[in-house]
N, C-alpha and C positions, 0 to 999 in steps of 0.2 A: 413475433413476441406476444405473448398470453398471458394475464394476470390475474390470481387466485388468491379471493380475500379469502385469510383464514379467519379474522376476527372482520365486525362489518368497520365500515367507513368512521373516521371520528374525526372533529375539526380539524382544522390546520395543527400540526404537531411541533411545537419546538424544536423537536428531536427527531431526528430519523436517523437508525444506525443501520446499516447497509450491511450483508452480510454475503458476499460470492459464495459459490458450494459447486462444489461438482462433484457426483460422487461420494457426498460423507451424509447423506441424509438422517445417516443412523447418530448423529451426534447432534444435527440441529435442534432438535427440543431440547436436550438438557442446555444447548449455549441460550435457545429462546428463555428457556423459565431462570437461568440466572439473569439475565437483564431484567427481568420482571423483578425478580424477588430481589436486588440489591441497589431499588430505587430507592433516594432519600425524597425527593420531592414528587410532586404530581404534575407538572408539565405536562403539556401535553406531547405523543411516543409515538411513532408508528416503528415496527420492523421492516423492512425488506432483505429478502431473502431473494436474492437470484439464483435461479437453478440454470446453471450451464450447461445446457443439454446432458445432463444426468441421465444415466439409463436405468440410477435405482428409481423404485417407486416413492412417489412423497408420501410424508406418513402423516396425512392427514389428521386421523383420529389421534393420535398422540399430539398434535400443534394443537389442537382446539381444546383436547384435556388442558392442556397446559395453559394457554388462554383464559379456559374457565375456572383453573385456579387464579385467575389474577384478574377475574372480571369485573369488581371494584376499579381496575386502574383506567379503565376504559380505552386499551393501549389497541390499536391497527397492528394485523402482523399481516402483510401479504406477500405473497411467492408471484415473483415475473420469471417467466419460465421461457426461453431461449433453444431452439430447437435445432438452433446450429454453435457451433463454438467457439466463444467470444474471446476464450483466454482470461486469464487473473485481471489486465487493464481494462479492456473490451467488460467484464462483468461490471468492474470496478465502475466503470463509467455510466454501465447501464443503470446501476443500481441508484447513483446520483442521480441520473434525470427524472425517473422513477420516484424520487423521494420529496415531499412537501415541504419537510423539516428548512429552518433556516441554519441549524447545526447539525453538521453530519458526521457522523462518528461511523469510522471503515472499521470493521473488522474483519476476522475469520469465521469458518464454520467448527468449528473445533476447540473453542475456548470458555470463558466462564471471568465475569464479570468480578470483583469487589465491589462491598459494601460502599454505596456515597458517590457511584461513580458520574452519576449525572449532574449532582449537586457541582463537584469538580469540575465537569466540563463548561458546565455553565457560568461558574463564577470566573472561572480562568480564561477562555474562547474571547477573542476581540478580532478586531478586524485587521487584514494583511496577516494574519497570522496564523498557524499552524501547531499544536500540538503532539510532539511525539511523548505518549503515553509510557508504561513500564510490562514490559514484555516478562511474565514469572513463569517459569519451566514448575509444576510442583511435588514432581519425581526427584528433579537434581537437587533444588533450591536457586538453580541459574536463575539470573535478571539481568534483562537487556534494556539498557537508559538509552534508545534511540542505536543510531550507528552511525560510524564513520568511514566515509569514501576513498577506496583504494585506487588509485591513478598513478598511470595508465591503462591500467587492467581492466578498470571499471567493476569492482568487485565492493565488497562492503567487510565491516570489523563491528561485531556488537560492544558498543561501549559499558564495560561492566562493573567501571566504578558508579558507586550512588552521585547524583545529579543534583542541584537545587532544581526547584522550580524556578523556571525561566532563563535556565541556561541557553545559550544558545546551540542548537546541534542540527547536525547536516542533515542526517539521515531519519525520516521516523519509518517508525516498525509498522508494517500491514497490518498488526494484530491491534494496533490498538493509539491510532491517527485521528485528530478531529480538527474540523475546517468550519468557518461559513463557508455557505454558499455560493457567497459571492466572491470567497478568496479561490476556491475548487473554479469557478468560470472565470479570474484573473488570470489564474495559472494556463489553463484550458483544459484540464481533467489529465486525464493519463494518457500514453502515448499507445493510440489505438494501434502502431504499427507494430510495437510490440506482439510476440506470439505467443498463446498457449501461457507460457512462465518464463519468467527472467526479467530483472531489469526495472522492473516496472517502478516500483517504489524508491529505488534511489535516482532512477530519471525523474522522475515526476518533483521528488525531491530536489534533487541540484536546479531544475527546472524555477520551482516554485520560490528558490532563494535569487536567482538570474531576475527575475521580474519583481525583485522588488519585495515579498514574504518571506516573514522570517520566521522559523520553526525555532518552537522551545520547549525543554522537556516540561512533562507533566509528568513527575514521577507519582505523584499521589493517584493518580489512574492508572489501575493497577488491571491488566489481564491475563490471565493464567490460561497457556497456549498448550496443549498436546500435544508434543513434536511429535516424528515420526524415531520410529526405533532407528538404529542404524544398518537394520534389515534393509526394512521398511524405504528408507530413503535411498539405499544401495539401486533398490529396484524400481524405485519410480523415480529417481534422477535419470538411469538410463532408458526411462521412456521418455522424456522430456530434453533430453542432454542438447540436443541440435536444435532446438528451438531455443536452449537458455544458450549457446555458442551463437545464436544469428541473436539475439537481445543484446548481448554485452558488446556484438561484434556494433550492431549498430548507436549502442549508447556513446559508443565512445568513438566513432565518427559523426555524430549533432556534434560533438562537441569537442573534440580533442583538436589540437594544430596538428599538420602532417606528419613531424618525425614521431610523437607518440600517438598519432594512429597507427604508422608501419609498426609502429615495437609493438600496440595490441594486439593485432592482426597478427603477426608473426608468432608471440606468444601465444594464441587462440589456437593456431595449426598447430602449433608443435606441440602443445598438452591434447591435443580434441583430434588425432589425424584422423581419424574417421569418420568426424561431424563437421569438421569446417568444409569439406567442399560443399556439403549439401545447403548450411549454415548461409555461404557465400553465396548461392544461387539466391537463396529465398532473398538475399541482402538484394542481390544484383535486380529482380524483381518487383520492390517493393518501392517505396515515395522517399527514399532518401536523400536526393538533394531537393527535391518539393521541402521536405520539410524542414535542412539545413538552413533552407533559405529562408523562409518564416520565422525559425529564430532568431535569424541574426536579425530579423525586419522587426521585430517586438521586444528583444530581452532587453531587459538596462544593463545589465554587467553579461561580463565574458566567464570562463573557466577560469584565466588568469586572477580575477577582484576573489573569485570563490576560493580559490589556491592561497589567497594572502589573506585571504580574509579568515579562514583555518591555520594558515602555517601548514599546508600541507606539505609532504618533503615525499621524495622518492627511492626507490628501494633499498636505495643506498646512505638516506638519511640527509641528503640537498634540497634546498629549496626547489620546488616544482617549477616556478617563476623566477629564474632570476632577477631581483627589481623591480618584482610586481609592482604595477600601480594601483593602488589602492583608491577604487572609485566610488564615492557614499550617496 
């Protein structure tokens, strides 16, 4: 791991927004100079930018243009750069330890910031608590207020009615999540066993409500995300597809009882036959009952208190819990 000031060293930062990339370097300065240029306040900023063994070039001269457009703000941008690959959590995680900030704001490499959005997270950010932000497509007009978890599948549904702030919501969006620091080490960061992509964010999420944090929207943080075409995503889902089949396979054994693990698992083969057995080895491989066990040794609530505590129902519109007990 090797780290590349773009802008020099500057005090301890309020703020540190974490930024994973693999791959899209060609989009990182325009998402660097919007956080710059849609500060309301001066706090003090750094960026981090983890580069996940990217095999584009970093573009230097363009991050430090951009920089010196905003050299007034006296903001830290540095790239920790990863020569092997960590995956979406594994960046995720890096870019957190990495960061000085007592408020950390995750985003993506491919998005673009609104006006005030610091001012927002500052005034809004407390402790135990978690912020899921407002995700705006600005080709469709889509907005995503957080998400909601699909069980037993372990899948997610963007919520796309407008939100109050402070609602309470399961799921926050990768693009646009803000924590302390001391709630991101409550929780224990993102679940490094996670691969490559899949999962990460509504584990980390179901996770971070299990122990006690409660996410709530922040609609007025607003980030405008660049999805992929549906070219575009046709082609890079199926390079990624057996690693997002061994994430969901294993989200939903942390956490599910038996009979809707077999209904996951069964449903996973028979949509994926060509990725679940590979899926299944890396599963077979990996720290899975290590890490089963550590939940259940830490979490305060089960799936069950999360299931009644949403009213979550299943595919056929029944309670997930029969008689859930509801534990506060």
């Amino acid at each position: 791991m090797t780290s590349l000031d773009v802008a020099p060293r500057v005090p301890a930062p309020t703020i540190s927004v974490v930024v994973p990339n693999h791959n899209s370097w060609r989009w990182i300065p325009g998402t660097v100079d919007s956080i710059l240029s849609t500060r309301q306040r001066r706090d003090g900023l750094e960026i981090v930018v983890v580069d996940d063994a990217s095999t584009e070039r970093v573009p230097l001269e363009q991050l430090r243009a951009v920089v010196d457009r905003h050299t007034d703000q006296g903001v830290q941008v540095r790239v920790v750069r990863s020569s092997q690959r960590l995956g979406v959590a594994g960046a995720r995680n890096q870019g957190c330890a990495s960061a000085r900030g007592e408020i950390i704001v995750m985003t993506d490499a491919h998005v673009h910031f609104e006006p005030g959005w610091d001012g927002v997270v500052i005034d809004r950010i407390a402790p135990a608590t978690i912020l899921a932000g407002t995700v705006r497509d600005p080709t469709s007009g889509f907005r995503g207020f957080g998400c909601t978890l699909v069980v037993p599948f372990m899948g997610t549904y963007w919520v796309r009615q407008p939100v109050a702030p402070g609602t309470p919501t399961q799921i926050a969006s990768s693009a646009a999540t803000v924590f302390l620091r001391e709630t991101f080490e409550r929780v224990g960061g993102y679940d490094a066993g996670m691969i490559i992509y899949g999962a990460a964010e509504p584990e980390f999420s179901l996770r971070a409500w299990l122990s006690g944090v409660r996410i709530e929207a922040c609609p007025d943080h607003v980030v405008r995300h660049r999805f992929k075409t549906a070219d575009q995503r046709r082609t890079w889902i199926q390079e990624v597809r057996t690693y997002h089949v061994h994430n969901n396979m294993r989200f939903g054994l942390l956490y599910l009882e038996r009979a809707m693990a077999l209904e996951m698992i069964r449903h996973l083969c028979q949509k994926f036959p060509s990725h679940a057995p590979r899926a299944l080895s890396l599963l077979a491989a990996g720290d899975l009952d290590r890490r089963r066990g550590v939940l259940e040794s830490r979490l305060t609530h089960d799936l069950a208190w999360f299931a009644d505590r949403f009213q979550l129902v299943d595919q056929i519109g029944e309670p997930l819990y029969e008689g859930a007990d509801r534990r506060n």
